[in-house]
N, C-alpha and C positions, 0 to 999 in steps of 0.2 A: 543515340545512333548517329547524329547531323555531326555530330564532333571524331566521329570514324572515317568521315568520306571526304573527296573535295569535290568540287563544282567540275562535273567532266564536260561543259562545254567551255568551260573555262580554262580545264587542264587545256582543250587543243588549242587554246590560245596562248596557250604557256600563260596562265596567270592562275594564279592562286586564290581561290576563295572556298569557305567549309560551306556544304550541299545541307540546307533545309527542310529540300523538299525529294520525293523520289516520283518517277513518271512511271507508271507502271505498262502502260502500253509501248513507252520509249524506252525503257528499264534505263535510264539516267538518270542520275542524283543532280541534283539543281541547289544554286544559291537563290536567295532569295529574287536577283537581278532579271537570272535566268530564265527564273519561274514566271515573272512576269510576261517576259520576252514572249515564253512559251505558249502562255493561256494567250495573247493579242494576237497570232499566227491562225489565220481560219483554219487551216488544213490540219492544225493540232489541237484545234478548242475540242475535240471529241474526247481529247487525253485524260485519265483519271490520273490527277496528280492528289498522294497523301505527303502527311509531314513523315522527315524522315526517322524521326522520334520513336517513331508508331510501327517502325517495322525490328521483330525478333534482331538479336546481335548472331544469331547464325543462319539467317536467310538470305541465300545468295540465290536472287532469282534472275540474274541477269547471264548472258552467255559469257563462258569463261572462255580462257586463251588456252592453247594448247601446250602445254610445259617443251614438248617435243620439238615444234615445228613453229621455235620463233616466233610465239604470239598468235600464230591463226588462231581463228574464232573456232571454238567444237560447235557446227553448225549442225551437223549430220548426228545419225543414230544408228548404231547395229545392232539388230534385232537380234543376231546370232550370237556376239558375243556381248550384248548387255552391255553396252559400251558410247559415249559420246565421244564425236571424232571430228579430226580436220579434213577438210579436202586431201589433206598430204597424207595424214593417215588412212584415209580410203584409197590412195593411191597405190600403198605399199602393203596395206595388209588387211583391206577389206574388199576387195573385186574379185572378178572370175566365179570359177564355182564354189571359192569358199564361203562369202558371205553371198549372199542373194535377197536380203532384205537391209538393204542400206538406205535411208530416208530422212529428211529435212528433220528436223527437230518439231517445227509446226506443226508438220504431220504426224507422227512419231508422240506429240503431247498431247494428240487431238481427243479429248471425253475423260485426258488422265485422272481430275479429281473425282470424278464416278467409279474410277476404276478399282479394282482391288486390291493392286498394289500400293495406291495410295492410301486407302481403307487402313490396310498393314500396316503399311508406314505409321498411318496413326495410331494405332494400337500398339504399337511396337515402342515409341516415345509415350504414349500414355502407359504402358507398364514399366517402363524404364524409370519414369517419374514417377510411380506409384511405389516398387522400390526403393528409387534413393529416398522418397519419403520415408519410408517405414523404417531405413538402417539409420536414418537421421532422430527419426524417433528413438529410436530402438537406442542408438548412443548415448542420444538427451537424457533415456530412459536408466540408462547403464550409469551415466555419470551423477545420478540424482543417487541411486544406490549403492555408490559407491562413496560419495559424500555421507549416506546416513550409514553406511557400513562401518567408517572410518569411526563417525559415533559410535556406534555401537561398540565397535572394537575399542575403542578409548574406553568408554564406561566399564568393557566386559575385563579391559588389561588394570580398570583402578579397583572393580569387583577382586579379579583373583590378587591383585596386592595386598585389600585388604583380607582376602581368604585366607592369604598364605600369610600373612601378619598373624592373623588368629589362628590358623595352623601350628605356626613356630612357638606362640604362646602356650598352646597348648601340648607342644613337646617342651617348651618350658617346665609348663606344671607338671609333666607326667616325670621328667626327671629329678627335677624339686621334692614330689612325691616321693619316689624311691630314694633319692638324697636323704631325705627323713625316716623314710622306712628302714634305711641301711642304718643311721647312725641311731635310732629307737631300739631296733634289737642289740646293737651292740651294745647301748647303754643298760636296756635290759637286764642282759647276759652278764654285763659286766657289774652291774649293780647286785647282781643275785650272787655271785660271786665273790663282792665285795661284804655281803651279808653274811656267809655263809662263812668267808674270813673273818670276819668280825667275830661270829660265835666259837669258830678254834682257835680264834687269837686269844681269849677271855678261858677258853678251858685249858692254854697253855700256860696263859699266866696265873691261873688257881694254880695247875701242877708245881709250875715255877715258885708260888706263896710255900705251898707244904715243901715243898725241899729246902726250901731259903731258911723253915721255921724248925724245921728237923737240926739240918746245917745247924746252927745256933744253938737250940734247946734240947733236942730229940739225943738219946742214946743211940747206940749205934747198931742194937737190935731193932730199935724204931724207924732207922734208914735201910735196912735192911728189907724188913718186912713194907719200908714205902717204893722201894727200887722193883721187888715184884710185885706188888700191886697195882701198881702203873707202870707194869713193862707192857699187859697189851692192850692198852689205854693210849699210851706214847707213839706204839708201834702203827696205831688204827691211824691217829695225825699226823703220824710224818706221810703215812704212804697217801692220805689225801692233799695232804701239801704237797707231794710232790706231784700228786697226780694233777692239782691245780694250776701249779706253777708249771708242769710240761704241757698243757691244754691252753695257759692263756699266752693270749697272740698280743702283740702293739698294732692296731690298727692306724692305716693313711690310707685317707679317701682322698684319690687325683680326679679331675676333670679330664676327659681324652676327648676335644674338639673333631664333629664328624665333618669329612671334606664335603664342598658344596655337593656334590654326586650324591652323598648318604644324607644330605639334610633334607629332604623332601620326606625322609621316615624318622632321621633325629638327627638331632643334634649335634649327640655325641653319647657317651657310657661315661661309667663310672669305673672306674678299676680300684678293687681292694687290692691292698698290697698287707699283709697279716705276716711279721714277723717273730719268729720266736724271742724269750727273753734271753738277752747275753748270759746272763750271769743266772746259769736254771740251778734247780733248790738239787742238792745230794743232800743222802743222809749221812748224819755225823758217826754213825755205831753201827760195826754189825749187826742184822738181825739176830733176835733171840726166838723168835715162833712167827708162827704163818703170818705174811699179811693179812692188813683187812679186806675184805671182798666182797666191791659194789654192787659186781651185777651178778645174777644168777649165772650159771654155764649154761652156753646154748648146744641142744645136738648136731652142732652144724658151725663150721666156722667159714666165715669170706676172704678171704685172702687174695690182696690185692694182685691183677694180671696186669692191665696195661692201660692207655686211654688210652680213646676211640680216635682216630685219624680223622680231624673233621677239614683237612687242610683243604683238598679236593674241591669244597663246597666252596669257600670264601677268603681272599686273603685278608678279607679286613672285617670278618665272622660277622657277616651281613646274615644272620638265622639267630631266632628266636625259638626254642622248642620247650612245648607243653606238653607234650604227652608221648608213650612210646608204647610199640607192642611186640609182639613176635606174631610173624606168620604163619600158612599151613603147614609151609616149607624153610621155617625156621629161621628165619632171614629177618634181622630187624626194620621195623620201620619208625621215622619219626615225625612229628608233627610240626613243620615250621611256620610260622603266624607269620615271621618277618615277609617272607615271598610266596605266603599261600600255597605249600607245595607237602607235599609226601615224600621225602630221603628215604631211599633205602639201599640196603645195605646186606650184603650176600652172610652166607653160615660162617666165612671166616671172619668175618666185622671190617669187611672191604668195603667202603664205597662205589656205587656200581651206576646208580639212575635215580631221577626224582619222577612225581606227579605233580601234572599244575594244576591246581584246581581253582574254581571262581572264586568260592569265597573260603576264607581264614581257617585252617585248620584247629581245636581245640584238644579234641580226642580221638584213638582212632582202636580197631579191635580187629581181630583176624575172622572171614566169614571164611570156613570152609577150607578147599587147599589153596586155592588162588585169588581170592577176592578179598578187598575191606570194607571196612565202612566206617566214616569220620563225620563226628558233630564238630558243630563252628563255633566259632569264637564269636561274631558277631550278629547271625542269621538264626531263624528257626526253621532250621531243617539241617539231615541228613545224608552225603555223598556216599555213594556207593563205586571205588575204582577196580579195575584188572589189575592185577598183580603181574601175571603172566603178558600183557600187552600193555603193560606200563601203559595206562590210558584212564580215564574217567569214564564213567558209565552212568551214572544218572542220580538225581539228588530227588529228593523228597521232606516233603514239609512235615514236622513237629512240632506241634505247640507247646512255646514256653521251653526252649529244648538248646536254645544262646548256651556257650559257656557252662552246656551241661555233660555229663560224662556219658560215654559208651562203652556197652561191653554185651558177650554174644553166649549162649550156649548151643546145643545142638539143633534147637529147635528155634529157638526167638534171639531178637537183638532188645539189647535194655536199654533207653537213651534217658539220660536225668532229664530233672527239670525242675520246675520253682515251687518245691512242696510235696512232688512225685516223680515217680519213676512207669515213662511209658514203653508198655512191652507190644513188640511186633513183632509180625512172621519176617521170614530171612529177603520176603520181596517189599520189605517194605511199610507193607498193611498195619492196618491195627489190630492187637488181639485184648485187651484190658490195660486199666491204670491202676497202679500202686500207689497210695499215699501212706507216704512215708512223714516219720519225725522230723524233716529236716528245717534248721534255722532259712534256708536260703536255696535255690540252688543246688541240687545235686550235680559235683563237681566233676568227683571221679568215684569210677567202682570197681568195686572187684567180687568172682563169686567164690568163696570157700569150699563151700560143698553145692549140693543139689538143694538143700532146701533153703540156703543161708544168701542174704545178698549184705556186700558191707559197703559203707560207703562213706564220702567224707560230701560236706555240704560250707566249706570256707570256714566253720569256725574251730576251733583247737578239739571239739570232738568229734570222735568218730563212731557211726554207731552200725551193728549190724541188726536187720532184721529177718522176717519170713519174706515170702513170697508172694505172701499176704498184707504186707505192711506191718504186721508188730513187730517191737520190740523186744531183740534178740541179748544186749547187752550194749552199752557204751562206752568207751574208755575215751579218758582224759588224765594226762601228768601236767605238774608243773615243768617237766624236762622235754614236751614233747608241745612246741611252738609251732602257732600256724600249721594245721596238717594240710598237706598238699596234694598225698597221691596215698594209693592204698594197693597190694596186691599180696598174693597169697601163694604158698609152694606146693608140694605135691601131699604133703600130710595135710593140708588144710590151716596151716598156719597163717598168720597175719601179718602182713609189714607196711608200716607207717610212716611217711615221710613226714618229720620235721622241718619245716623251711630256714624259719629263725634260731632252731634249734640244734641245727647240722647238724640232725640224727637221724637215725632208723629205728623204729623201738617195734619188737619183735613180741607177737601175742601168740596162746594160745589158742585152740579152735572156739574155746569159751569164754574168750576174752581176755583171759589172767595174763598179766605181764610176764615175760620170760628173761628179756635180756636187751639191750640197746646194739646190734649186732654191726653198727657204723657211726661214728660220731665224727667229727669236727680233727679227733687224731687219726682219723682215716683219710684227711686233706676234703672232707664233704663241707662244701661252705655252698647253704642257700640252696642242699637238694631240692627237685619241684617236682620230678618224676621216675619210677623205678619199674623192673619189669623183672623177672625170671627168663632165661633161654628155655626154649622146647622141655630140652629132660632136665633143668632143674639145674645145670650143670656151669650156669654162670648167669652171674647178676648184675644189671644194668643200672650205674646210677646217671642220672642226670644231672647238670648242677644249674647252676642261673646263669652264671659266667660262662657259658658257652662249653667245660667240658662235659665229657662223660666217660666215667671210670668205669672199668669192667673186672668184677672180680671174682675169682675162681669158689665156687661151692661147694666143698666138703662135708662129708658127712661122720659123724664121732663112732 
């Protein structure tokens, strides 16, 4: 504070020296010299002189000058307007009957530190400082959490690096996977093929031996009687050679790199590209009698109508669908994992609205005329949404019920599960469990009739039972790979999706094989899912690569 002020008895001597001391009764700052001067003066030794050290940097207790009137001293007080004044100021704006209490300052301060004002005063600086204390903490406070924030955040941003490290890895492996599951079946497929060549290559060339040896040795009664007895012998391996050689494709697997946007769910896909052979097999000869014929005739033929319009949904076919069904009101709906949602799709196969739901769609089944109800892919439990208010309406736990199928009758909902099949009322509840034959996992189901439930459980067979759990019959081909999905038409027939198999193979209500009613020369590559329309009148295939074909159902 001594280095704030100068010596003011000094100032009026025009000389310069910094004040050490302050007089509190003379409110003068003193140099040391002064101060001396001061205390050897009788008439001032009464004075309480402190150092000027010791007095606050904003304590101004001395009389100040008047900014207005040229330096006067504000000696005086106005009591009316709360104001210290000069003589001049009292001259011009404090007499008469405006003010009426105008008074010396002395006066005026006379018992002020008792008073209440002062009291105020005090409290009013001790809560001002008790404040900027607390905003001073309070930032110190701020800045200390903001410092361990930054850690935190540093740790939480090398966490999700390495998350999404191990994320990417494991769209890594999930594509890896299917990289190998895509070129397994095709070597499969192609190997059983080449098998299957191999034994008509060996019964053409025996045919090729006896004519060579007829040729040569044989009379010509002897070539005679060998031209028709192996005419429909000839006639059965050309039409499987040709049927082979119009069935096999040249397969290229490309890599299609997903843009940063889509790698947070993959990658990227795989695209088959499956051309036909240039140079395909003709027969060299008129036919002379019926071909040979593979499959049985079914009462009912499919005949390709259109694919489905999935453009609406995604330019860059951001949806994955596992499962599909028809509504009360005849309208498809589907299941996509990709974005957790319900598509659907009006009676003319328009795209119209989805549902969002929490968690992963797997399967889903028509309850009633307006409502569904969908098992998940990841969760154990069951969503129940509005069809008519495109909305979600409430989910419900299942045990063991992940990645297991649903389907409804008029009275209970049937959801799979790891060994069994749990049946509920339509709100939900529990009414009994089925334990079924199944390797794993009941996937998907379908009901034939009323007492019959069929179902597939992940491995290449499919079995139906009672309602009870037995065993009703199983079917399994070599021609019918990976079954996928299962549903049934209005006579109670059976249809089976081959995945690896690009087929459909088509049962009777007792199981018996009937016919392969879509195969791979129906352009079906990697069907997962299939469904019948309302009256039977059109059939929904799904395939992996994102279409789905729709084709017209005829009856013989």
């Amino acid at each position: 504070m001594a280095d704030q002020f100068e010596c003011e008895p000094c100032m009026k001597r025009k000389r310069q020296s910094k004040a050490s001391n302050w007089c509190l009764q003379c409110e003068e700052f003193l140099c040391a010299e002064c101060t001396a001067s001061h205390r050897s003066m009788r008439k001032l030794q009464h004075c309480k002189i402190i150092e000027a050290k010791d007095i606050p940097l904003v304590t101004n207790m001395s009389l100040q000058s008047c900014n207005k009137h040229g330096g006067l001293l504000l000696k005086l007080f106005c009591v009316d307007h709360d104001v210290m004044c000069c003589p001049e100021c009292v001259t011009e704006n404090h007499k008469g009957n405006f003010c009426r209490n105008v008074m010396p300052i002395d006066e005026a301060s006379n018992g002020i530190k008792t008073s209440h004002i002062f009291v105020e005063s005090n409290k009013q600086i001790d809560h001002i400082i008790k404040s900027l204390n607390r905003l001073r903490n309070e930032l110190s406070s701020n800045i200390e959490n903001v410092e361990l924030n930054s850690k935190t955040i540093k740790e939480e941003i090398a966490n999700t690096k390495e998350a999404l490290i191990r994320h990417i890895e494991s769209l890594e492996k999930v594509i890896l996977e299917e990289l190998v599951q895509k070129q397994q079946a095709y070597l499969k497929q192609t190997k059983r093929r080449m098998k299957e060549i191999d034994k008509i290559l060996q019964l053409s060339e025996e045919h090729a031996d006896a004519f060579d040896f007829v040729r040569k040795h044989g009379s010509e009664r002897q070539a005679f009687l060998l031209i028709h007895s192996s005419k429909e012998s000839l006639t059965r391996i050309e039409d499987r050679v040709a049927e082979l050689d119009g069935s096999s494709l040249q397969l290229q697997i490309s890599f299609i790199r997903s843009s940063l946007e889509d790698a947070a769910t993959e990658i990227g896909k795989l695209d088959l590209i499956e051309t036909k052979r240039k140079n395909a097999f003709a027969s060299s000869i008129l036919r002379h009698s019926q071909s040979f014929v593979r499959r049985k005739s079914s009462d009912c033929s499919f005949v390709f109508l259109k694919e489905l319009d999935l453009s609406p949904l995604s330019s860059s076919n951001r949806y994955t669908i596992t499962s599909m069904a028809i509504s009360g009101e005849n309208e498809l709906m589907l299941c996509d994992i990709k974005k957790s949602r319900i598509i659907l799709f009006d009676t003319a196969d328009i795209y119209h609205s989805f549902i969002k739901l929490s968690d992963k769609p797997w399967d889903i089944a028509s309850l009633g005329q307006s409502s569904a109800v969908v098992s998940s892919r990841d969760v154990d439990s069951i969503q129940f949404i509005d069809l008519e208010e495109i909305s979600f309406i409430k989910s419900v736990k299942v045990r063991d019920s992940s990645r297991g199928a649903i389907a409804t009758t008029d009275e209970s909902i049937l959801v799979g599960a790891d060994g069994k099949i749990h049946v509920l009322n339509h709100d939900g509840s529990g009414m009994k469990i089925i334990t079924v034959p199944a390797e794993g996992t009941v996937s998907y189901i379908c009901i034939p009739s009323v007492n019959n439930i069929c179902f597939c459980d992940g491995s290449d067979e499919t079995k139906c039972v009672t309602f009870d759990g037995e065993l009703v019959f199983s079917y399994q081909s070599p021609e019918l790979l990976k079954t996928k999905n299962v549903t049934a038409d209005d006579d109670g027939h059976i249809y089976i999706v081959g995945e690896d198999s690009h087929n459909i193979h088509h049962l009777s209500r007792d199981g018996k094989f009937l016919d392969i009613v879509l195969s791979d020369d129906d352009q079906l590559y990697y069907p997962i899912a299939i469904i019948f329309s309302k009256d039977y009148s059109k059939f929904y295939v799904a395939c992996k690569f994102y279409d789905i074909r729709v084709f017209n159902v005829k009856k013989r």
